[in-house]
C-alpha positions in Angstrom: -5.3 15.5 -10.9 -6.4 18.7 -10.4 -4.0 21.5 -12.1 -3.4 25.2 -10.6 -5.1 28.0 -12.1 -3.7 31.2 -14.0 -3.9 33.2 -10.8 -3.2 29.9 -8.2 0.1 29.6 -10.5 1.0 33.1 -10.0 0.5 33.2 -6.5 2.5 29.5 -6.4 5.2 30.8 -8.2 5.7 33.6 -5.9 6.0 31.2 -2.6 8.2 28.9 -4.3 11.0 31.9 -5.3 10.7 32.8 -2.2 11.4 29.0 -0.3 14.6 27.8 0.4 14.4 25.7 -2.6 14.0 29.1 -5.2 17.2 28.2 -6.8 17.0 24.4 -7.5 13.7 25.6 -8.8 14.7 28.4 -11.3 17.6 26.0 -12.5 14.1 23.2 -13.5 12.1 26.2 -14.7 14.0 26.2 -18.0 13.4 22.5 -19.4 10.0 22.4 -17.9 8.9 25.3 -19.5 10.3 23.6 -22.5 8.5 20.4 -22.1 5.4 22.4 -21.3 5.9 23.9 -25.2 7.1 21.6 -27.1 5.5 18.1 -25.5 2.2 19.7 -24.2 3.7 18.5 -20.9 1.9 19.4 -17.9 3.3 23.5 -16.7 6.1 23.8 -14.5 4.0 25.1 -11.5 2.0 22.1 -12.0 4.7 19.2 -11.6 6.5 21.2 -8.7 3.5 21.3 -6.9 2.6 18.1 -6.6 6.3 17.2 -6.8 5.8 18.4 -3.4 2.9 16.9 -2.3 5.3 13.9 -2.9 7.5 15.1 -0.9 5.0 15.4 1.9 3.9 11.7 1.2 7.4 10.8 1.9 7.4 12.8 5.1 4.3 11.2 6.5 5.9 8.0 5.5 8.5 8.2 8.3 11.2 5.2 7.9 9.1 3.6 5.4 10.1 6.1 2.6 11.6 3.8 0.6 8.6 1.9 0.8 6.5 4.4 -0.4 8.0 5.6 -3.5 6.6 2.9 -5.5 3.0 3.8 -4.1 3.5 7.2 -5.0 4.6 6.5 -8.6 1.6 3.8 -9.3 -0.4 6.9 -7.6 0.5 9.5 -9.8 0.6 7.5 -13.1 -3.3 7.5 -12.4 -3.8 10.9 -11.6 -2.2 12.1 -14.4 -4.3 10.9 -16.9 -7.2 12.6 -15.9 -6.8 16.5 -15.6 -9.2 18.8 -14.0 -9.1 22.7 -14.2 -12.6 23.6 -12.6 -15.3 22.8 -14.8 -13.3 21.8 -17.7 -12.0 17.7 -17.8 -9.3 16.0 -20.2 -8.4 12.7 -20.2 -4.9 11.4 -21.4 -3.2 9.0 -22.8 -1.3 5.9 -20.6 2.1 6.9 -22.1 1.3 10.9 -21.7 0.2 10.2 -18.1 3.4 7.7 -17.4 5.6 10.6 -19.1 4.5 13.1 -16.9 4.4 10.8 -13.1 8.3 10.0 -14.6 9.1 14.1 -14.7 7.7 14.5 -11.2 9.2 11.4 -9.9 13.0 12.8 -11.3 11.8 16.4 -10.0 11.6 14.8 -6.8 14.9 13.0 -6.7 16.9 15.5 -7.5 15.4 17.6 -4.6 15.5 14.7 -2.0 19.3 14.5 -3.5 19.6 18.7 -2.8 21.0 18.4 1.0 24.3 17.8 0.2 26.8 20.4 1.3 29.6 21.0 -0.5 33.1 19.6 0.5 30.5 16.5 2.3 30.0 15.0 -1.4 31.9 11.7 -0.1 30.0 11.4 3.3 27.7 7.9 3.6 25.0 7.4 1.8 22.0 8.6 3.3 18.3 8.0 3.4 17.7 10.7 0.8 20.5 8.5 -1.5 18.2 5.3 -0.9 15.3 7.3 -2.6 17.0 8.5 -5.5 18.0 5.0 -5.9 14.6 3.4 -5.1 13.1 6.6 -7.5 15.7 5.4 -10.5 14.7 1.8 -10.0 10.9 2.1 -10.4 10.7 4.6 -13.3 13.6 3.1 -15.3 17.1 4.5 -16.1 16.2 5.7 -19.3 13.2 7.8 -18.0 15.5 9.4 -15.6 18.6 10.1 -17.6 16.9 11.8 -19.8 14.5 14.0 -17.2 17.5 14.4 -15.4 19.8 15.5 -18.6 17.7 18.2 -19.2 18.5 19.6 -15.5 22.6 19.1 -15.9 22.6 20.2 -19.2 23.0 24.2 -18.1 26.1 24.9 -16.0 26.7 28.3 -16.5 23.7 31.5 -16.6 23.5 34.1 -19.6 26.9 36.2 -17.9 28.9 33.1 -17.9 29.0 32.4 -14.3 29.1 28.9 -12.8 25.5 28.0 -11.9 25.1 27.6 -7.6 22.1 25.6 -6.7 21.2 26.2 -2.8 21.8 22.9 -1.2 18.3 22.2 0.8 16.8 19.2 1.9 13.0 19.3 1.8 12.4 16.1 3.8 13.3 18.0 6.8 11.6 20.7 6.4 8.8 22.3 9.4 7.0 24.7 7.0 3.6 24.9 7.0 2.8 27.1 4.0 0.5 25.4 1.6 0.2 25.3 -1.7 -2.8 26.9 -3.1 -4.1 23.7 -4.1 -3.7 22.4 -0.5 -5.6 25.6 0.6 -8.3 25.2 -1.7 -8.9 21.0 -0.4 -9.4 22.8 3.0 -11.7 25.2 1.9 -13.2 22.6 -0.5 -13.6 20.6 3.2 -14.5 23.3 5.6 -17.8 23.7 2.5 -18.3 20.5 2.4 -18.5 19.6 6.3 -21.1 22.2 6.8 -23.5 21.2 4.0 -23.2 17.2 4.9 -23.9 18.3 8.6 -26.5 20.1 7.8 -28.2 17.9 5.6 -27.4 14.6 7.2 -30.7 13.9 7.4 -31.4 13.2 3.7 -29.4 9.9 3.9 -32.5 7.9 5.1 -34.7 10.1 2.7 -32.7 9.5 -0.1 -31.4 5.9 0.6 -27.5 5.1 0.3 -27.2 5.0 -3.8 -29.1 8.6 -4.0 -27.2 10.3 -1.1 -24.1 9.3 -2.3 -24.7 10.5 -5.7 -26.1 13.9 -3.9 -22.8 14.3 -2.0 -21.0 13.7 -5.3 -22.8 16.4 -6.2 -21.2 18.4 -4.0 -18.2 17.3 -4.2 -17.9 18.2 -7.9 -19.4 21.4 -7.0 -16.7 22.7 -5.0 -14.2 22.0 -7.1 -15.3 24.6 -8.7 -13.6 27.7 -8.0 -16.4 30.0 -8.9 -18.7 28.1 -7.3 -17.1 27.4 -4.2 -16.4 30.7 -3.9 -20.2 31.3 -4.3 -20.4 28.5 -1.8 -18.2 30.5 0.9 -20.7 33.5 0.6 -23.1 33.5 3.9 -26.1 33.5 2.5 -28.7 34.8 4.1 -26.6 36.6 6.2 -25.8 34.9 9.8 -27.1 31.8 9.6 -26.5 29.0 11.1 -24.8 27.0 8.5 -22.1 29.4 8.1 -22.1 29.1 4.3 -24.4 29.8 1.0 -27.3 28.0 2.3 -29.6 29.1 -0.2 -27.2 27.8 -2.5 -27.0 24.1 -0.9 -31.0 24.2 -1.1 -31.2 25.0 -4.2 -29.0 22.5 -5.2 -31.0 19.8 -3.4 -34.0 21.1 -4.5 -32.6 20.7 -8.2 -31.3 17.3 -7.6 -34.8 16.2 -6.5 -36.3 17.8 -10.2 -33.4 16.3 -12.2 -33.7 13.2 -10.8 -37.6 12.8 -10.9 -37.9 11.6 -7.3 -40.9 12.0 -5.5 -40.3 13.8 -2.5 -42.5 17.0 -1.5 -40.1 19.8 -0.7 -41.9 19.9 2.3 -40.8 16.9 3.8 -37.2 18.0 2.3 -37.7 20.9 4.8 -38.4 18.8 7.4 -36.1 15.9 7.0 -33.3 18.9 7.7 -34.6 20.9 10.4 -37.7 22.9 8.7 -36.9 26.6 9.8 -37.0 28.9 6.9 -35.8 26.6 4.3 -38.6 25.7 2.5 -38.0 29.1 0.8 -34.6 28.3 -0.8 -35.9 24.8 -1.7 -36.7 25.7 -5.1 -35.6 24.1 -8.3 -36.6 27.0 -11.1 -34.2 29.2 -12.8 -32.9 32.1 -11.2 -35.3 35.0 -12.3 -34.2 39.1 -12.1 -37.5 39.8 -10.4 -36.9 37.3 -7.4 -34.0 37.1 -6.2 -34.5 36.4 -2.7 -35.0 32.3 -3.3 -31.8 32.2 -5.2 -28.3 31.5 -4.2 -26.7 31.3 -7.3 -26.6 33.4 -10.4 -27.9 31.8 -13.5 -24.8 30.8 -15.1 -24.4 29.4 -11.7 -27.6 27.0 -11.9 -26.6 25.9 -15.8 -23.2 24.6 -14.3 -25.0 22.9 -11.5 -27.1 21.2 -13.8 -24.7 19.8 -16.1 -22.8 18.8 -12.9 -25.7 16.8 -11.7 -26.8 15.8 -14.6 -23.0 14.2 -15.2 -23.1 12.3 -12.0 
């Protein structure tokens, strides 16, 4: 699982107080935060988030919801013990990760449950009632009572005032704002598309087993935010590629070294339409007195080559 950044939190934080959901999500703010500092759970920001990607799993899932939520739950139990913050990795523990997938499963219950209008507390039972239900059945009622404890336990706010949560549901909701995470898979995409595009050609160069690990690569790359940042730049300015050419190049060009393969840049330049790569196809460390081969700074390349050589 990939977790939000400082800034990516901030901005997060700011959409979500300002959804329809702001108040069910200030009233979770408070034991999260408190989980977050006193069981190095995972930040608040981070469990609503993919709370609602969830959510949107459910959505997609049409009348199979109920279906689903024990696909999401296995899901999330393995994404949660590996988490990812750009170039920084750390691997939990099977109860930590099960802990957390429980808190994001009862998250999600309670705001699947958040439709109800008051004086329509005794209506049937709805969909939404079947996934709370199916939600308390796979993580266990102890799991959830005690999750969901930690939400009830506050009924009134600091000037004594009965607590009113905005009833909401989120299953039917048409908005199209995205999370920054979401944002960032699309721009992590729109990179990606470009650069295997352009380079398609390599596959037969590089045989299935070395072009995998190449795209890999890049892959890894861009979930970087520095570097896919860097990646966004158009480099050299209006080409075709629409991206930091010189940096995919160099990249290549650095895969090739790392990996001792014998290929002559030149037929590298070839393979992928010639043009005026062979320039950019160069392996060496960025240098102050040429800077017109490079893409990427230096600190740039020392990431890339840890990221390669990791692969």
């Amino acid at each position: 699982m990939e977790i939000l950044t400082d800034r990516d939190s901030e901005i997060y934080r700011t959409q979500v107080l300002n959804s329809p959901e702001a108040s069910i999500f200030k009233h979770w703010a408070s034991p999260l935060n408190r989980l977050q500092r006193e069981a190095g759970e995972l930040s608040a920001m981070d469990i609503w988030q993919t709370s609602t990607r969830c959510i949107d799993e459910l959505k997609k899932a049409g009348s199979n919801k109920l279906d689903e939520v024990t696909f999401i739950y296995t899901t999330l139990i393995k994404d949660c013990e590996t988490i990812k913050q750009g170039r920084h990795t750390t691997t939990r523990t099977r109860a930590e990760a099960e802990s957390s997938a429980q808190l994001i499963m009862t998250v999600t219950a309670t705001r699947s449950l958040n439709y109800i209008e008051p004086g329509h507390e005794q209506d049937p039972m709805s969909e939404n009632d079947g996934i709370l239900k199916t939600i308390m059945d796979e993580i266990g009622d102890n799991a959830f009572n005690r999750y969901v404890n930690l939400f009830f336990a506050k009924k009134r706010n600091v000037y004594g005032e009965k607590i009113v949560i905005e009833p909401h549901n989120p299953l039917a909701d048409t908005d199209d704002t995205d999370s920054p995470a979401l944002q960032k898979e699309a721009r992590q995409k729109a990179v990606l598309t470009k650069v295997l595009t352009n380079t398609q050609g390599l596959k037969k160069l590089l045989n299935k087993p070395g072009y995998d690990d190449l795209t890999q690569c890049f892959e890894t790359i861009c979930r970087d935010d520095a570097l896919l940042s860097r990646f966004e730049m158009i480099k050299p300015n209006g080409n075709s590629w629409g991206i930091n050419r010189k940096m995919a190049l160099n990249i290549i060009a650095l895969f090739i070294k790392l990996r001792k393969l014998n290929i002559p840049m030149n037929q590298i330049n070839t393979t992928i339409g010639g043009s005026n790569n062979n320039t950019y196809l160069t392996h060496h460390r960025p240098y102050n007195d040429n800077r017109t081969a490079f893409g990427i700074t230096t600190e740039e390349y020392d990431a890339i080559v840890g990221i390669i050589e990791g692969v």
